[in-house]
mmCIF file of the N, C-alpha and C atoms, coordinates in Angstrom:
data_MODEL
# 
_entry.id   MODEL 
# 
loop_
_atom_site.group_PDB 
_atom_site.id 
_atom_site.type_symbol 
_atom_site.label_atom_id 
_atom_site.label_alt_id 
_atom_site.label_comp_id 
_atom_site.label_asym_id 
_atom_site.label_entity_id 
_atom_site.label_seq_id 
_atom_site.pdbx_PDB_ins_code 
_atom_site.Cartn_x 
_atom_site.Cartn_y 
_atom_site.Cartn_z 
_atom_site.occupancy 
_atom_site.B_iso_or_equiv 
_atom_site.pdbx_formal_charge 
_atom_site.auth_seq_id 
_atom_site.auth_comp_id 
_atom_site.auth_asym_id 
_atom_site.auth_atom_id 
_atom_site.pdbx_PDB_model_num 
ATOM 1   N N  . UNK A 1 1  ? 162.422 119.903 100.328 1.00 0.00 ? 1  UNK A N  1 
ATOM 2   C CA . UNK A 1 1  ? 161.302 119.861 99.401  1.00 0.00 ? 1  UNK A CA 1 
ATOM 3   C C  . UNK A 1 1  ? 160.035 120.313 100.120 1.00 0.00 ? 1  UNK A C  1 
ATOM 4   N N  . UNK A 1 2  ? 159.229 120.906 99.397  1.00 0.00 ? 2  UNK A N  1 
ATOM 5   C CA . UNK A 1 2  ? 157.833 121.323 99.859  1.00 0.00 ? 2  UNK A CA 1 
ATOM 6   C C  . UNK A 1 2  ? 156.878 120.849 99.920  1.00 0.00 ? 2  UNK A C  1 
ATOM 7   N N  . UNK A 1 3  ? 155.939 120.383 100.998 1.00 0.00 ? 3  UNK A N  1 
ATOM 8   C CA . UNK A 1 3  ? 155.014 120.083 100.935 1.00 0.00 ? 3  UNK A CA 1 
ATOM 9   C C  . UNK A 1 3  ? 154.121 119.831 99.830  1.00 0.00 ? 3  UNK A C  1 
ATOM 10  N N  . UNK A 1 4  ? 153.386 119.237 99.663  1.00 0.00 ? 4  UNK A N  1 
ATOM 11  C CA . UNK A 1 4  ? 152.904 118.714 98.404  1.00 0.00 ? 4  UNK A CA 1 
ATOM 12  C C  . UNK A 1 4  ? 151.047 118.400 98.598  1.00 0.00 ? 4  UNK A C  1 
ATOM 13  N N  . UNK A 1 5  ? 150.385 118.901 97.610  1.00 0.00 ? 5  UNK A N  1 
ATOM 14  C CA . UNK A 1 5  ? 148.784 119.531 97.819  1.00 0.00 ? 5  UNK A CA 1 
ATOM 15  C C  . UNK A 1 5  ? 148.232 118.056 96.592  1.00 0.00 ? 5  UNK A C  1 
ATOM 16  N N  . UNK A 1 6  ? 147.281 117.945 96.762  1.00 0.00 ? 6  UNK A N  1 
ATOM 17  C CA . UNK A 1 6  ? 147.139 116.643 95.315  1.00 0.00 ? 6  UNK A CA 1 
ATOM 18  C C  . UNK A 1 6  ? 145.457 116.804 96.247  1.00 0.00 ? 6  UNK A C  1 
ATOM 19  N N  . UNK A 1 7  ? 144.393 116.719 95.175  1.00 0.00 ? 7  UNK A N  1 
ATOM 20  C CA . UNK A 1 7  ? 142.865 116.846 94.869  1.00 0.00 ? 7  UNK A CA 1 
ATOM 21  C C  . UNK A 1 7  ? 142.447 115.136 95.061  1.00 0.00 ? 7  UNK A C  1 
ATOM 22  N N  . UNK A 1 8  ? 142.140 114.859 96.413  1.00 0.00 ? 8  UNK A N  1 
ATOM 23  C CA . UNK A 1 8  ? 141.238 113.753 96.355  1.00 0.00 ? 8  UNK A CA 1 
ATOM 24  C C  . UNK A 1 8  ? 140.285 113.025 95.962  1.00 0.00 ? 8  UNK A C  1 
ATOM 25  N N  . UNK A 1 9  ? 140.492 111.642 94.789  1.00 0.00 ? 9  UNK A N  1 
ATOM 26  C CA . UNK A 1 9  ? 138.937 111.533 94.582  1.00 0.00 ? 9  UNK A CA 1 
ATOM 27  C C  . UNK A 1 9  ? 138.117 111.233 94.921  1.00 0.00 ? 9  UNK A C  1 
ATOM 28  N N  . UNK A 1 10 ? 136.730 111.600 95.580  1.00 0.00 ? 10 UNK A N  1 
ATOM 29  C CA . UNK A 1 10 ? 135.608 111.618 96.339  1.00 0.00 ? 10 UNK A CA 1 
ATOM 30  C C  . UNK A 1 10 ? 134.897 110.386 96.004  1.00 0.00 ? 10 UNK A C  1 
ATOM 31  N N  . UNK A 1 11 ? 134.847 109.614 97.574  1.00 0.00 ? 11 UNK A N  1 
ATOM 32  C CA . UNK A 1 11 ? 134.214 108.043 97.411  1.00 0.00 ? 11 UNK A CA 1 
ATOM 33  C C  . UNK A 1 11 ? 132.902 108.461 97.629  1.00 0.00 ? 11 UNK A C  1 
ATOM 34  N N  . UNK A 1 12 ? 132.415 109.688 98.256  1.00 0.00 ? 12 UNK A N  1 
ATOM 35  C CA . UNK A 1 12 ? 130.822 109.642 98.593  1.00 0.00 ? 12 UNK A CA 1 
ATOM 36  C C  . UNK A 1 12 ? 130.467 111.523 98.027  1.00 0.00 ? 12 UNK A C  1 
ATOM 37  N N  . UNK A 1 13 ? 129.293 111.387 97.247  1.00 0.00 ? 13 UNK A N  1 
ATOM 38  C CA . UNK A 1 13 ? 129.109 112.648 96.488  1.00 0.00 ? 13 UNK A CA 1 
ATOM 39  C C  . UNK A 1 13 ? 128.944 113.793 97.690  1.00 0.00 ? 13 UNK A C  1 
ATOM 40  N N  . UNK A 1 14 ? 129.227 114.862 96.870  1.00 0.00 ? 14 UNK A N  1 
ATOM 41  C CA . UNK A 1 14 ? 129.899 116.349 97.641  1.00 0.00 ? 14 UNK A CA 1 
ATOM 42  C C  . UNK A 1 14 ? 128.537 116.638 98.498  1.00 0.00 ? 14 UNK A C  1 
ATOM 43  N N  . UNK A 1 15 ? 128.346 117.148 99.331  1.00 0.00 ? 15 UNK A N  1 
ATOM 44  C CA . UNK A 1 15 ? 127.242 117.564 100.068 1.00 0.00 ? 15 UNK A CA 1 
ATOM 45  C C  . UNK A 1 15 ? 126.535 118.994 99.340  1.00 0.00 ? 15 UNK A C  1 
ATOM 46  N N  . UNK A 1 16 ? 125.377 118.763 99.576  1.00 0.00 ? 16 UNK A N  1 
ATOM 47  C CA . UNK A 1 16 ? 124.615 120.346 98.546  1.00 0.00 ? 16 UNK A CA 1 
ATOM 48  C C  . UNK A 1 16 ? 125.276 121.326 99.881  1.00 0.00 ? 16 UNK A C  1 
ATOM 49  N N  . UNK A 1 17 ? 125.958 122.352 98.689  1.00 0.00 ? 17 UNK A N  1 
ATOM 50  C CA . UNK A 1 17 ? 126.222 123.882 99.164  1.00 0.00 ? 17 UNK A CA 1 
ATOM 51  C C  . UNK A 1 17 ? 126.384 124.707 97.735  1.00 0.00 ? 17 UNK A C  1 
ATOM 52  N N  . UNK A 1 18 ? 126.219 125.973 98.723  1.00 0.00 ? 18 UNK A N  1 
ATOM 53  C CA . UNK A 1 18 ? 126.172 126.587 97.633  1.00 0.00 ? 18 UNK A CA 1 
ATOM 54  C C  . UNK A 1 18 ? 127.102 126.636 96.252  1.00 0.00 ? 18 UNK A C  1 
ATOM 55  N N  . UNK A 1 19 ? 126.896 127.038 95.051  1.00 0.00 ? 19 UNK A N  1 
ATOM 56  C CA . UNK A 1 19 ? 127.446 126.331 93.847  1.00 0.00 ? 19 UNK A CA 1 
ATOM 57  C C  . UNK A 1 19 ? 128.961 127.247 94.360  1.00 0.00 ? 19 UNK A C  1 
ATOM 58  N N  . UNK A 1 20 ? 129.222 128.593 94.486  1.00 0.00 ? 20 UNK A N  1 
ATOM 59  C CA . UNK A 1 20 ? 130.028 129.235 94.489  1.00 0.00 ? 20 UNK A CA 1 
ATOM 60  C C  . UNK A 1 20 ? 130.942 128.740 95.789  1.00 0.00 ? 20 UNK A C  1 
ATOM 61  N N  . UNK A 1 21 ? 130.110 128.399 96.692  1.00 0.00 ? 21 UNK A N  1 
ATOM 62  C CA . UNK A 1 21 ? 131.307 127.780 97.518  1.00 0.00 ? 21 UNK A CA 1 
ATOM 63  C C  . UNK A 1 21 ? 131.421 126.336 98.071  1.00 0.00 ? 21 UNK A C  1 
ATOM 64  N N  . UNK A 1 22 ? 131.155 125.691 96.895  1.00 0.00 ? 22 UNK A N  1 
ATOM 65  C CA . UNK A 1 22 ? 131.233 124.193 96.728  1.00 0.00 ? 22 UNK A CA 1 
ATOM 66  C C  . UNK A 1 22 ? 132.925 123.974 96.942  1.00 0.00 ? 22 UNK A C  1 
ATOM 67  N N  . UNK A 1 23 ? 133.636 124.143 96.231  1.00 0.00 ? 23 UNK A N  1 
ATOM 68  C CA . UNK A 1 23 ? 135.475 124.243 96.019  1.00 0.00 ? 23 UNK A CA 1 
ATOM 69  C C  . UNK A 1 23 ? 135.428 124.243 97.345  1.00 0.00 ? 23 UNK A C  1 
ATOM 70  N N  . UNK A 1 24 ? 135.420 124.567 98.638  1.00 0.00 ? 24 UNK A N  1 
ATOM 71  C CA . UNK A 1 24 ? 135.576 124.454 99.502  1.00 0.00 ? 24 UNK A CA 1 
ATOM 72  C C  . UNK A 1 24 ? 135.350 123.170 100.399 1.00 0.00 ? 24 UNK A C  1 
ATOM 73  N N  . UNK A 1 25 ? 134.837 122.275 99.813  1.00 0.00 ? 25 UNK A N  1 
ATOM 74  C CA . UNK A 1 25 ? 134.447 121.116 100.918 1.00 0.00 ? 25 UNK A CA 1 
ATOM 75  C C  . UNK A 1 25 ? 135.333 120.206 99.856  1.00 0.00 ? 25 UNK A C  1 
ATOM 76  N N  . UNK A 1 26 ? 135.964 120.333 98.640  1.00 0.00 ? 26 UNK A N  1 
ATOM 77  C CA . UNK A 1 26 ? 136.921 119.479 97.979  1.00 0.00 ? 26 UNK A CA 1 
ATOM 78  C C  . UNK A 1 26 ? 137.796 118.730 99.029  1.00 0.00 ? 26 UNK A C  1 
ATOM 79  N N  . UNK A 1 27 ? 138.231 117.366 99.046  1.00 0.00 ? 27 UNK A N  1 
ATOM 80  C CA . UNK A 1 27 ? 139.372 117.150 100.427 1.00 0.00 ? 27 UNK A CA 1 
ATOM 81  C C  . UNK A 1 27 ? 140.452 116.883 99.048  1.00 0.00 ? 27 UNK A C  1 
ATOM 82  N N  . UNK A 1 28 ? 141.867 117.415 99.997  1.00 0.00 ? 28 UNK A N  1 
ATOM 83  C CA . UNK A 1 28 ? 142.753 117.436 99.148  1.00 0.00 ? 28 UNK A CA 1 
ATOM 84  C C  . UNK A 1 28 ? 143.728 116.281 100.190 1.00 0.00 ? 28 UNK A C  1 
ATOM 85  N N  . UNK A 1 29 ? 144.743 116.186 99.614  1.00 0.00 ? 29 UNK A N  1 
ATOM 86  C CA . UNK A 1 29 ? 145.744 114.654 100.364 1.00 0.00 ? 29 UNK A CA 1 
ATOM 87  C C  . UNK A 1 29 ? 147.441 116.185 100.617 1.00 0.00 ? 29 UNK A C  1 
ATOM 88  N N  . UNK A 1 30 ? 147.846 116.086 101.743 1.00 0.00 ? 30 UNK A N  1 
ATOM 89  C CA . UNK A 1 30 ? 148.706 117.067 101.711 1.00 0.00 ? 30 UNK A CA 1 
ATOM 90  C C  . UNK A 1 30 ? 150.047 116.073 101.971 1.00 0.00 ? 30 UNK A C  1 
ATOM 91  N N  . UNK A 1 31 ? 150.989 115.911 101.382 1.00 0.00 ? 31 UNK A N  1 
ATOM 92  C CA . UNK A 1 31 ? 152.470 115.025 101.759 1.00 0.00 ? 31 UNK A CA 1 
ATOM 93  C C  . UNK A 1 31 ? 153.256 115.586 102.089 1.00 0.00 ? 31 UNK A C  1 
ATOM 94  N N  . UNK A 1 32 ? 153.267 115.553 103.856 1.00 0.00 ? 32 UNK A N  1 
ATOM 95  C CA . UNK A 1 32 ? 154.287 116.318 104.340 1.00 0.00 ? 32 UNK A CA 1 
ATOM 96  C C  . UNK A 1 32 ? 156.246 115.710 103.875 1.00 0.00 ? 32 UNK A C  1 
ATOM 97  N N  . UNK A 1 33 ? 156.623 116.690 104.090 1.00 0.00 ? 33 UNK A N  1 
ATOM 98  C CA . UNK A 1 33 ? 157.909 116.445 103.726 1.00 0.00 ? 33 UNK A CA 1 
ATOM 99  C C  . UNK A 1 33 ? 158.709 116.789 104.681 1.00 0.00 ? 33 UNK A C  1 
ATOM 100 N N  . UNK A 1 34 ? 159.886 115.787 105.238 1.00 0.00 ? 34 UNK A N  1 
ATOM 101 C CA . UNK A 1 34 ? 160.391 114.965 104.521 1.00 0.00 ? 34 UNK A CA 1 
ATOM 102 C C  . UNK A 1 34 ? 160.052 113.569 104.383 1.00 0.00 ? 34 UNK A C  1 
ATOM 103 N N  . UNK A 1 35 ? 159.788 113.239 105.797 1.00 0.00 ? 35 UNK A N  1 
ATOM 104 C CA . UNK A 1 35 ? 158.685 111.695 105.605 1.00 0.00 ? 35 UNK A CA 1 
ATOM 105 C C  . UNK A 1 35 ? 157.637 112.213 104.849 1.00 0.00 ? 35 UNK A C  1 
ATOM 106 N N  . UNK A 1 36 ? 157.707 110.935 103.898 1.00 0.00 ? 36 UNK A N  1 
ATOM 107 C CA . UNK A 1 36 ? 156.017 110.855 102.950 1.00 0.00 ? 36 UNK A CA 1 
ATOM 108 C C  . UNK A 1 36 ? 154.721 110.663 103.992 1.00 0.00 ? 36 UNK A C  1 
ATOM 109 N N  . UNK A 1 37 ? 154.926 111.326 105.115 1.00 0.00 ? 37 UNK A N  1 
ATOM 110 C CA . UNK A 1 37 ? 153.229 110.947 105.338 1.00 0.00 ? 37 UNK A CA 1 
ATOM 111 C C  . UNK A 1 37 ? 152.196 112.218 104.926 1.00 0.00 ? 37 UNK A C  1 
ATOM 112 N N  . UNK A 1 38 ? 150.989 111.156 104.886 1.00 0.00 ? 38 UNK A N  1 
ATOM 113 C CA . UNK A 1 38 ? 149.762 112.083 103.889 1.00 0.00 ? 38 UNK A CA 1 
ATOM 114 C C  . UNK A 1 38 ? 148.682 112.034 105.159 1.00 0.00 ? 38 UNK A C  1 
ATOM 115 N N  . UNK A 1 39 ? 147.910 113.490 104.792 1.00 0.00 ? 39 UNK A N  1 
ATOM 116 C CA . UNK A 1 39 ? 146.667 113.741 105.679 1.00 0.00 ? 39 UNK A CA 1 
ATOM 117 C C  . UNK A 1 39 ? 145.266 114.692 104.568 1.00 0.00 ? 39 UNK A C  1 
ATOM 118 N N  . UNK A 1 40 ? 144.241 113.965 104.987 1.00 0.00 ? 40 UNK A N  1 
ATOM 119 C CA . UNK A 1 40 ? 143.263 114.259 104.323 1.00 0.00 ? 40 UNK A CA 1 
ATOM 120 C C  . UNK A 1 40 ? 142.639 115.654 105.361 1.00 0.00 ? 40 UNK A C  1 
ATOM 121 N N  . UNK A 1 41 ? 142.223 117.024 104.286 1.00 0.00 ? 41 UNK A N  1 
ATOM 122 C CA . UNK A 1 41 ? 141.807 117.486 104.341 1.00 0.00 ? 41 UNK A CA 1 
ATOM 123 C C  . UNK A 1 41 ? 141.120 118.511 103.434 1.00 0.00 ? 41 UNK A C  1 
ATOM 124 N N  . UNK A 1 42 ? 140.254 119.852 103.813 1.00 0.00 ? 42 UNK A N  1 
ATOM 125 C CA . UNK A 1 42 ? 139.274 120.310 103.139 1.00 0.00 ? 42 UNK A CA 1 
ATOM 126 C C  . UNK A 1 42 ? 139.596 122.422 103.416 1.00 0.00 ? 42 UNK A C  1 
ATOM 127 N N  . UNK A 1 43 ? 139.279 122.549 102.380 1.00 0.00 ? 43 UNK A N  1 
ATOM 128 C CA . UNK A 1 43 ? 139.592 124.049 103.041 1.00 0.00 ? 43 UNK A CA 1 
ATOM 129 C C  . UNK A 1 43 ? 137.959 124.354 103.584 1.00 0.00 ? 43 UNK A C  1 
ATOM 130 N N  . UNK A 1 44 ? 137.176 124.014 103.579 1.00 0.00 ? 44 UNK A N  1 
ATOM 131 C CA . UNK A 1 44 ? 136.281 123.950 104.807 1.00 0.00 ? 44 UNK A CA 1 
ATOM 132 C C  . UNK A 1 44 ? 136.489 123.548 106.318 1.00 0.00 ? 44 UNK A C  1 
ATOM 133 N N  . UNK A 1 45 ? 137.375 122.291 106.397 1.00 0.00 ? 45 UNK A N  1 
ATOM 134 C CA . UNK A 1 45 ? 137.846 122.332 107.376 1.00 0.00 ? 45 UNK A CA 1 
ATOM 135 C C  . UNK A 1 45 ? 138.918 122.934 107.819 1.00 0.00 ? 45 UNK A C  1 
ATOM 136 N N  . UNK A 1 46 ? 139.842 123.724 107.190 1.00 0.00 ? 46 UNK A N  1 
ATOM 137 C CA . UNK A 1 46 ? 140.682 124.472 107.807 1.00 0.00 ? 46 UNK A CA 1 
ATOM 138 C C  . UNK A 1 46 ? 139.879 125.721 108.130 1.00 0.00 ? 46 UNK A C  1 
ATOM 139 N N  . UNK A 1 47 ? 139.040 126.657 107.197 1.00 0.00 ? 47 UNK A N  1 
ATOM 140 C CA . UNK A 1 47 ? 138.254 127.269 107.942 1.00 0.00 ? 47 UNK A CA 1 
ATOM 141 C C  . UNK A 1 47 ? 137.626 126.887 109.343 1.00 0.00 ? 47 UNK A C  1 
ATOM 142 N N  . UNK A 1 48 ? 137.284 125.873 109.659 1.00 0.00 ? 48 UNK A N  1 
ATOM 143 C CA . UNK A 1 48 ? 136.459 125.784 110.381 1.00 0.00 ? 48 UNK A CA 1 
ATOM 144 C C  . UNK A 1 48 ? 137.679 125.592 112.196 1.00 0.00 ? 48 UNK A C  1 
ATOM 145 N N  . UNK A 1 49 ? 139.326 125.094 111.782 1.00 0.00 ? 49 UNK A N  1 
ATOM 146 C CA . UNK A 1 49 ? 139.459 125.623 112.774 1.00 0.00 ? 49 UNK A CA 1 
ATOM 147 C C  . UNK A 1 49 ? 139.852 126.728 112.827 1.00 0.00 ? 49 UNK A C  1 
ATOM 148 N N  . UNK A 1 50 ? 139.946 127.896 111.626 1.00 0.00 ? 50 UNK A N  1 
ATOM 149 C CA . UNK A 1 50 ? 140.681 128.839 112.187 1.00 0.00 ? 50 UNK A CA 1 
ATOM 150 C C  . UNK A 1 50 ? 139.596 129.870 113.076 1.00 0.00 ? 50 UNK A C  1 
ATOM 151 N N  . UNK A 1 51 ? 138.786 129.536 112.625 1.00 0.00 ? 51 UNK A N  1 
ATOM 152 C CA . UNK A 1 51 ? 137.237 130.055 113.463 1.00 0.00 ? 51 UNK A CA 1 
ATOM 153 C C  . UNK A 1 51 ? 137.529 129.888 114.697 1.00 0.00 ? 51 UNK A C  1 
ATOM 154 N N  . UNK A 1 52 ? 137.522 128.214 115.613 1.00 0.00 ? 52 UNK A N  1 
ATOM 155 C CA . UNK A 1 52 ? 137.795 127.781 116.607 1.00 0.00 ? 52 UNK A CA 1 
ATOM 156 C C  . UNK A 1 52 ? 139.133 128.284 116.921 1.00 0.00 ? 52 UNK A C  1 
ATOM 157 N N  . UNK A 1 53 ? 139.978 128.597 116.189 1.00 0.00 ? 53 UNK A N  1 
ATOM 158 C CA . UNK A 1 53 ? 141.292 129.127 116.763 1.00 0.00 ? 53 UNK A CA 1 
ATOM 159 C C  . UNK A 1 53 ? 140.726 130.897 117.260 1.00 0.00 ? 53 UNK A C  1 
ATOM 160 N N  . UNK A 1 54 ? 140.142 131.188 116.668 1.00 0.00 ? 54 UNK A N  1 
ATOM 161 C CA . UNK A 1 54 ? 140.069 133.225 116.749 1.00 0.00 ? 54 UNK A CA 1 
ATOM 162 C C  . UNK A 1 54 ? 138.954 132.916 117.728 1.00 0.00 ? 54 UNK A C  1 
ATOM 163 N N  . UNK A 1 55 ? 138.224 132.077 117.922 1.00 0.00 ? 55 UNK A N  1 
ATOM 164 C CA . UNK A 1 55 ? 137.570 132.338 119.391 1.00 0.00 ? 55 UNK A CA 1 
ATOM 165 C C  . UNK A 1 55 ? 137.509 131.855 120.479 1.00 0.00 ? 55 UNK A C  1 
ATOM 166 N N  . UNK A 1 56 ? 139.212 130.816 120.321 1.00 0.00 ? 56 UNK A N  1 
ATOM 167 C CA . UNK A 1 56 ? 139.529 130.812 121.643 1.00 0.00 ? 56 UNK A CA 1 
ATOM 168 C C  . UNK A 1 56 ? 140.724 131.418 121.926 1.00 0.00 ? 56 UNK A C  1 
ATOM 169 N N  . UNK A 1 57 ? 141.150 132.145 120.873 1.00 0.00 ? 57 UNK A N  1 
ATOM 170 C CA . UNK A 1 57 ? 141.635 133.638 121.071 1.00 0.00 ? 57 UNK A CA 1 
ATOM 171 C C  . UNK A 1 57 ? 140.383 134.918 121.902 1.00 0.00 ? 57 UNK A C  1 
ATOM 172 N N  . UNK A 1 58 ? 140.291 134.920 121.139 1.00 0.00 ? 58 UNK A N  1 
ATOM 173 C CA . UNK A 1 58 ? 138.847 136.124 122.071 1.00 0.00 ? 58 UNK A CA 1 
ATOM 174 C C  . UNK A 1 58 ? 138.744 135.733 123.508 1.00 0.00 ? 58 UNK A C  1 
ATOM 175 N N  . UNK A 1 59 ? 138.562 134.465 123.614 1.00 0.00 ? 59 UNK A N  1 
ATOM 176 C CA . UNK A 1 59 ? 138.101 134.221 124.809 1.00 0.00 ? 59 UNK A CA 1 
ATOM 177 C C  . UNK A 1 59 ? 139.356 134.453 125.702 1.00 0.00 ? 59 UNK A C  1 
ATOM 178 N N  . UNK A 1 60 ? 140.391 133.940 125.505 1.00 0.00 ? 60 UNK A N  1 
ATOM 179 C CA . UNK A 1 60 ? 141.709 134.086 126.110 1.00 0.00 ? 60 UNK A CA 1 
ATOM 180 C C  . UNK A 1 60 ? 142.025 135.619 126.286 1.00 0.00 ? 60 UNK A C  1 
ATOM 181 N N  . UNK A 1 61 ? 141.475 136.945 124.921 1.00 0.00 ? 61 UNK A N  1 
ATOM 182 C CA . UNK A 1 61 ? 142.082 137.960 125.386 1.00 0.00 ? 61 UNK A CA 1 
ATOM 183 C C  . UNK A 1 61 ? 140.959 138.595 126.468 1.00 0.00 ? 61 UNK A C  1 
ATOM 184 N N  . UNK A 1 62 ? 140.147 138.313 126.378 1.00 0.00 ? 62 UNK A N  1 
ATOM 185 C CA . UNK A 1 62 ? 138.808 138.690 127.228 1.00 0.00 ? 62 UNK A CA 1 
ATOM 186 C C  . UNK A 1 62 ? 139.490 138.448 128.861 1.00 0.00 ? 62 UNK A C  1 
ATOM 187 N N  . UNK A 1 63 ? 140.240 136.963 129.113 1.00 0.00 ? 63 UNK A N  1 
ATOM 188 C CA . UNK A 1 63 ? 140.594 136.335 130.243 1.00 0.00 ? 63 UNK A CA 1 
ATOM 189 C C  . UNK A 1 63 ? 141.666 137.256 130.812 1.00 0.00 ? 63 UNK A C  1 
ATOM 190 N N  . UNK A 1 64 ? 142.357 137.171 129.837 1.00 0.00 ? 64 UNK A N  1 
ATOM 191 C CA . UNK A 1 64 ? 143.617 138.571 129.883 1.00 0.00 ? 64 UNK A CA 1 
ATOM 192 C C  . UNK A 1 64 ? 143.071 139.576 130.360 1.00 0.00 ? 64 UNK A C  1 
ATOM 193 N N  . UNK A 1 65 ? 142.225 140.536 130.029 1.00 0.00 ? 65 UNK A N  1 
ATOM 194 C CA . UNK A 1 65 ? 141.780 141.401 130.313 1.00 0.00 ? 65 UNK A CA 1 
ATOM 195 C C  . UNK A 1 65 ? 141.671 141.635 131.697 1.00 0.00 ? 65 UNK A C  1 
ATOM 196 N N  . UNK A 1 66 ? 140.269 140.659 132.183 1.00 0.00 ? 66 UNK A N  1 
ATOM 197 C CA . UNK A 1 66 ? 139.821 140.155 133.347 1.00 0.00 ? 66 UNK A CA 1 
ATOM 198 C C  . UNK A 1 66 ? 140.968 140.245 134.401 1.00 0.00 ? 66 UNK A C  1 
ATOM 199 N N  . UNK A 1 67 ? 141.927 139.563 134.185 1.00 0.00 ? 67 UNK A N  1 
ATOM 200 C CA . UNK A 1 67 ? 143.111 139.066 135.167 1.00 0.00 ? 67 UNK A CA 1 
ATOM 201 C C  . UNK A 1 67 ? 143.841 140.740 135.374 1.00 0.00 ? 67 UNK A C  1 
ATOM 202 N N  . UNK A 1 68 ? 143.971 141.181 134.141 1.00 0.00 ? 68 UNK A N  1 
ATOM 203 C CA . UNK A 1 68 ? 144.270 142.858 134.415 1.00 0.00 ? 68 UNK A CA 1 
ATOM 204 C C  . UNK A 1 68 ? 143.683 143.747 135.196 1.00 0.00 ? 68 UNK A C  1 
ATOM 205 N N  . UNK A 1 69 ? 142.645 143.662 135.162 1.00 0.00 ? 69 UNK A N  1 
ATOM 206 C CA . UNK A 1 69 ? 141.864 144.448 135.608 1.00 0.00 ? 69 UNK A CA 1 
ATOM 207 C C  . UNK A 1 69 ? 141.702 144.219 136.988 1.00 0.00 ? 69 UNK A C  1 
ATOM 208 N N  . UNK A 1 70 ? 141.831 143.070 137.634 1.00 0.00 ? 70 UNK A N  1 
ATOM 209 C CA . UNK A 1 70 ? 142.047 142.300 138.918 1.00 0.00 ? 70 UNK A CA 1 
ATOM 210 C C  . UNK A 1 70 ? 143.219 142.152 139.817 1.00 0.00 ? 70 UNK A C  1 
ATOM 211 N N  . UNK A 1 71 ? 144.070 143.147 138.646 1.00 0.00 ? 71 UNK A N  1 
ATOM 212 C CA . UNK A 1 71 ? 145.839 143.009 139.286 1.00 0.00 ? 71 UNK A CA 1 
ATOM 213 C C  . UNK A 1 71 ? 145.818 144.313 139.261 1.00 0.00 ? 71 UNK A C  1 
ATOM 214 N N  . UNK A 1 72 ? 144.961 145.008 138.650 1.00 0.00 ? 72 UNK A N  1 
ATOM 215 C CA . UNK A 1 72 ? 145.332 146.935 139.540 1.00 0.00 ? 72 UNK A CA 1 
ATOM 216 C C  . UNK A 1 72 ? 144.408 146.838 140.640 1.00 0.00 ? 72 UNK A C  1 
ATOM 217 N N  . UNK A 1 73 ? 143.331 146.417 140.818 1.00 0.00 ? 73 UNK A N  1 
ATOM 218 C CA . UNK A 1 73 ? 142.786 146.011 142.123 1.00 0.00 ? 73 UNK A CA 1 
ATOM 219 C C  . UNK A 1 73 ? 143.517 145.780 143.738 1.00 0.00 ? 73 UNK A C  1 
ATOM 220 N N  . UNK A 1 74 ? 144.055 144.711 142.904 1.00 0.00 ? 74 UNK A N  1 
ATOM 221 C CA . UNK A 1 74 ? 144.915 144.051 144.024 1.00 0.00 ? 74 UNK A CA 1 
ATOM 222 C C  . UNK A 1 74 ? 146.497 144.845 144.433 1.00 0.00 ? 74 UNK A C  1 
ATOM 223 N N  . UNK A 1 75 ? 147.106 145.490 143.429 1.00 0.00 ? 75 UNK A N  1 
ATOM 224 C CA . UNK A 1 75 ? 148.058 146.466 143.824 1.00 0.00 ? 75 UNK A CA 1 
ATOM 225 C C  . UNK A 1 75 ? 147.417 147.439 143.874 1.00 0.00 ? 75 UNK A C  1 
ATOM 226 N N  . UNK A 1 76 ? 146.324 148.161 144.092 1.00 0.00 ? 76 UNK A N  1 
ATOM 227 C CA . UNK A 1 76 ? 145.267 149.570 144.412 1.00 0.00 ? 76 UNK A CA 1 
ATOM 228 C C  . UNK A 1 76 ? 145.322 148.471 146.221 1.00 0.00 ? 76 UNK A C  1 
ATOM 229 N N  . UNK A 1 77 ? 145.105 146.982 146.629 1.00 0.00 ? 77 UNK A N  1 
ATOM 230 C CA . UNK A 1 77 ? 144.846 147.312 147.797 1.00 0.00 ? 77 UNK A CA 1 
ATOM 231 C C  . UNK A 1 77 ? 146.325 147.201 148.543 1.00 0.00 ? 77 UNK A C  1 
ATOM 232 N N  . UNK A 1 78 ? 147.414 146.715 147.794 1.00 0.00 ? 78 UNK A N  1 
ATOM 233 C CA . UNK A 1 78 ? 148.263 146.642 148.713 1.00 0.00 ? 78 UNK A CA 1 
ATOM 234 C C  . UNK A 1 78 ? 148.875 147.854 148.841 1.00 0.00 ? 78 UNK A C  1 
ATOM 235 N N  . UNK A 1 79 ? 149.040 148.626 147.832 1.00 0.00 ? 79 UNK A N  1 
ATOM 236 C CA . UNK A 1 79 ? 149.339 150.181 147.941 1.00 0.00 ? 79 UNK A CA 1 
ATOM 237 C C  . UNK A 1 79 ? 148.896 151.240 148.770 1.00 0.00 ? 79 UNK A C  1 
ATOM 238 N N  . UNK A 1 80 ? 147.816 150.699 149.447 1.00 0.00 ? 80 UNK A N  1 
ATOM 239 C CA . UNK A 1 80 ? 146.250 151.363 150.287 1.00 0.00 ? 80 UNK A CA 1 
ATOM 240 C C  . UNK A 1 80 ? 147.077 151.173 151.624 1.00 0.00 ? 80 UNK A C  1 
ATOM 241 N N  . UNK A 1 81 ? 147.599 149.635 152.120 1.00 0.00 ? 81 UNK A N  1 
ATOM 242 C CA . UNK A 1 81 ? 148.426 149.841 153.132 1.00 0.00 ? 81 UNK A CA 1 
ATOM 243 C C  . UNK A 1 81 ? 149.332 150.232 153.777 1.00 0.00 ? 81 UNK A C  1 
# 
């Protein structure tokens, strides 16, 4: 069975944003399956890690990079000998 999405009702009023992207701070109750356990969340907050996910991606391919660029170096000096 599939996961299961259900619209939370809000104990404390929605925070002012904009009208068009209000739907976004909605928290919804998600029931994972197959244990019934439930977790509160918001598609604001999933935005907000996939943000934190893509820039500690960046940062990681940036690191990548770095480490590349430092390993033709280092076989440029052992090749030199």
């Amino acid at each position: 069975m599939a996961d299961k999405y259900t619209k939370v009702a809000e104990a404390t009023p929605p925070s002012p944003e904009p009208a068009a992207d209000a739907w976004k701070s909605v928290p919804v109750e998600k029931e994972h399956q197959p244990a019934k356990v439930k977790t509160q969340m918001s598609y604001a907050q999933l935005e907000s890690q996939k943000e934190s996910q893509e820039a500690q991606k960046a940062a990681c391919d940036s690191r990548i990079a770095e480490i590349e660029a430092e390993m033709v170096k280092v076989k440029a000096a052992v090749e030199k000998e």
